[in-house]
N, C-alpha and C positions, 0 to 999 in steps of 0.2 A: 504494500500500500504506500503511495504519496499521501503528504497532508500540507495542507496550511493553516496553523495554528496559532494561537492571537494569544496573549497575553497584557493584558491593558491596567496598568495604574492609576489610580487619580487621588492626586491631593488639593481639596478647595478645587478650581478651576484649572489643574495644570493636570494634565497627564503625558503618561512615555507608555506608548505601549509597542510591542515587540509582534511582527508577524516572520511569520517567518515559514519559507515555501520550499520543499524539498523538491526543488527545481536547479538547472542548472546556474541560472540568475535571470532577470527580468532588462528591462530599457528603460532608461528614465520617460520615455511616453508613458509604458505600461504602468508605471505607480503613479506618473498625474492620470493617464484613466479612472486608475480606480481613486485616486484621492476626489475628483468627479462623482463617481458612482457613489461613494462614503458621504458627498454632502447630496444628494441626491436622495439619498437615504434618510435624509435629518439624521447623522451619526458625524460625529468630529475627527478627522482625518487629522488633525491639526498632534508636533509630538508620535505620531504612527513610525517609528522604523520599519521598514519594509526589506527583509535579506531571505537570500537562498541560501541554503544547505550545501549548493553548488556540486550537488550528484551528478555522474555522468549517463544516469540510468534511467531519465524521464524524459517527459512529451522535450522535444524540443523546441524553445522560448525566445532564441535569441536567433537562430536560421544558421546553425551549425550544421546540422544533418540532412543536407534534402539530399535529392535522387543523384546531383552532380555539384561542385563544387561552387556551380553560379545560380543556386536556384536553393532557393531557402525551405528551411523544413518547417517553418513554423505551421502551422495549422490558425487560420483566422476563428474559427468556429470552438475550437478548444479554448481560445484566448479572450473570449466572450465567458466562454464558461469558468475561465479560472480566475479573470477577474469577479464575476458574481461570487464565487468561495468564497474570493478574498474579504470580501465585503460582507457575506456571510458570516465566515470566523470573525471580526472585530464587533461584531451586532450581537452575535454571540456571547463576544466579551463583556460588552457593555450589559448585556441583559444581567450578569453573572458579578457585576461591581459589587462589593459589601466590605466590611471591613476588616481586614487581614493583618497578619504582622511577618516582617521580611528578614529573613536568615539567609544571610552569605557565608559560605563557607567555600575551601577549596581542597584538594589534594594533590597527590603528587599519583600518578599513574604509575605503575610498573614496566620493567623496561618491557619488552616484547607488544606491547600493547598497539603502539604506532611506531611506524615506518616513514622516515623519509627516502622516497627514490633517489630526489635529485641530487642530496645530501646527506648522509644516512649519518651525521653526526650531527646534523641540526636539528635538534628535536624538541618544542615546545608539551612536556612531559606534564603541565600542571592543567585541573581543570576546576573550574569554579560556578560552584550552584548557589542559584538564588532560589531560597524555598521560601514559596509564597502559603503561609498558613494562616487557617480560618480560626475564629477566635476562638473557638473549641480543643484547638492546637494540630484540629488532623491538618493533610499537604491538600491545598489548592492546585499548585503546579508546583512544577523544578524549570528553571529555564538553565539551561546546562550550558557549558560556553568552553568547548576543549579544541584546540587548535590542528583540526585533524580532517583531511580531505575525503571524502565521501565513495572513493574511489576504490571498494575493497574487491568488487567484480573483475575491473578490467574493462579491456578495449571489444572482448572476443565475447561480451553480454550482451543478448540482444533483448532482455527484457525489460517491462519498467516497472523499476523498484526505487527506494527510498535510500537504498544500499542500508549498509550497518545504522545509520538511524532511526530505521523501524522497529528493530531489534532494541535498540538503548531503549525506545518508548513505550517497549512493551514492557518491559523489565522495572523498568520504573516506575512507571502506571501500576503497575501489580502488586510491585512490594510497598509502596510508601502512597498510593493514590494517587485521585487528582491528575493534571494536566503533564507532559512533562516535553518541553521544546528547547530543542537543539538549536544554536548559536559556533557557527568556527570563525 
């Protein structure tokens, strides 16, 4: 499974809220579209970071993959649909606002865990979670932030997946609740 996944703050009148698309990345058109569609909506676009997962294993968004090298792969008709998600998940969010309290923590991952190709001695090894919990103390969400490319398939995959952070989401989602969206 792909997602896009919203996680939205608000304090008094300011918010930051985090979407984020297990896509390869978007164009700066496609987020003023949807930042369009979001006031369109009576929803506050305003504060929304908008980032990809930047997997190599979904629709193609940016016209990397078409049939030949001068003919883009995007799909218009998909790009209609994944802006509605978009706009979807942050309406989502909004509906889901209450008041929470935020724990950041981080750790150090073990070696084996990521791989640099290009530099197998450059390795950003730390990862750091925001846990968003309800005043009850269970987890709202985790927005996860570990510096690690999405790329565990390969070139020779012809399917589309989320890559390994579908896996993180399930895993986290199960054991601790709540929402849980990946940030590299």
């Amino acid at each position: 499974d792909i997602y896009a996944k919203c996680l939205l703050l608000r304090v008094g009148e300011k918010q930051i809220g985090f979407l984020t698309l297990d896509l390869i990345g978007l164009f700066y058109n496609d987020v003023d579209d949807f930042r369009r569609l979001v006031c369109e909506r009576e929803l506050e676009p305003k504060g929304v970071i908008v980032s990809s997962t930047h997997q190599h294993s979904g629709p193609d968004t940016l016209g990397l993959w078409g049939p030949d090298p001068a003919v883009s792969g995007v799909n218009p008709v998909y790009m209609v649909f994944l802006k509605a998600r978009m706009v979807d998940a942050l309406a989502e969010a909004s509906r889901r606002l209450r008041p929470v309290r935020l724990c950041l923590s981080k750790a150090r991952m073990p070696k084996g865990i990521a791989m640099n190709a290009r530099d197998p001695d450059l390795i950003d090894d730390e990862m750091t979670i925001l846990s968003v919990k309800n005043t009850d103390g269970s987890n709202m969400a985790a927005l996860v932030n570990f510096g690690l490319h999405p790329e565990v398939l390969w070139d020779d995959n012809n399917l589309i997946t989320a890559d390994f952070p579908c896996y993180m989401y399930h895993r986290v989602e199960s054991e601790l609740g709540g929402l849980c969206i990946f940030v590299n």
